[in-house]
Steps between C-alpha positions, in 0.01 A plus 500: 500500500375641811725444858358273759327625744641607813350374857410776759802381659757578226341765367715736737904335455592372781817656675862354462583307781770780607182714543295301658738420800585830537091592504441207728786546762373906503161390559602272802701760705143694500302237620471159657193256585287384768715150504839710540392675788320238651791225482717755597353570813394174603895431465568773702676692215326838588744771341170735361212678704189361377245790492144451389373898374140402438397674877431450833150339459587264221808397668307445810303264339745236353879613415816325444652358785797730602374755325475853621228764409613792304303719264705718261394827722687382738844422306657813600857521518489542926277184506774285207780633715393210768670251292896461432563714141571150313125344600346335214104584503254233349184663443121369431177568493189312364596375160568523159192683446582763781825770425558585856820281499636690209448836656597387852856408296548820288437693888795325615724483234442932515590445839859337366390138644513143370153376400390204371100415379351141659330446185161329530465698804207320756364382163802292474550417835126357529534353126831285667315364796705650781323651787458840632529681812201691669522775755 
């Protein structure tokens, strides 16, 4: 007798739940969303620097509201040291397609700071319908 087939889902065991939530609750303390930041700021909850690292002309363009312009280059320790030690830094760049967020954070965790990744980047922010800031 031959064993059912499995789905593309099952096909990999899923992990026990005591897995999972430690995976999940990893994952989160890495990165948070466009709708975090966003509500958190229009609450006035604004305990991160937002900084976009996609450059000068692309940030001219459209950006994040609040958001300040900072390409990896310029993440030097002298530059980070213009924020209290216990800053939390929420990167982003274009999108999921784009690994500039991901670099931006492994600069600053070398440089011993807190870093979070805005996933969805301007991507997301477009893709959730909230508007942008021009210079």
């Amino acid at each position: 007798m031959n064993a059912p087939l499995k789905s593309h889902v099952t096909q990999t065991v899923p992990a026990n739940s005591d897995i999972a939530r430690q995976h999940y609750a990893a994952k989160l303390s890495f990165e948070t969303d466009c709708w975090d930041v966003h509500e958190s700021m229009k609450a006035g909850e604004r305990d991160f620097v937002l900084i976009d690292v996609r450059g000068h002309k692309a940030f001219s363009r459209r950006h994040v509201p609040g958001a300040i312009c900072l390409g990896r280059d310029e993440m030097t320790a002298d530059k980070m040291a213009e924020w209290p030690d216990d800053s939390l830094f929420v990167v982003y760049c274009a999108g999921p397609h784009c690994n500039g967020a991901d670099k931006a954070a492994l600069k600053l965790s070398r440089l011993g700071r807190k870093v979070k990744i805005m996933i969805g980047g301007v991507t997301g922010w477009e893709d959730e319908g909230f508007d942008f800031a021009t210079l």
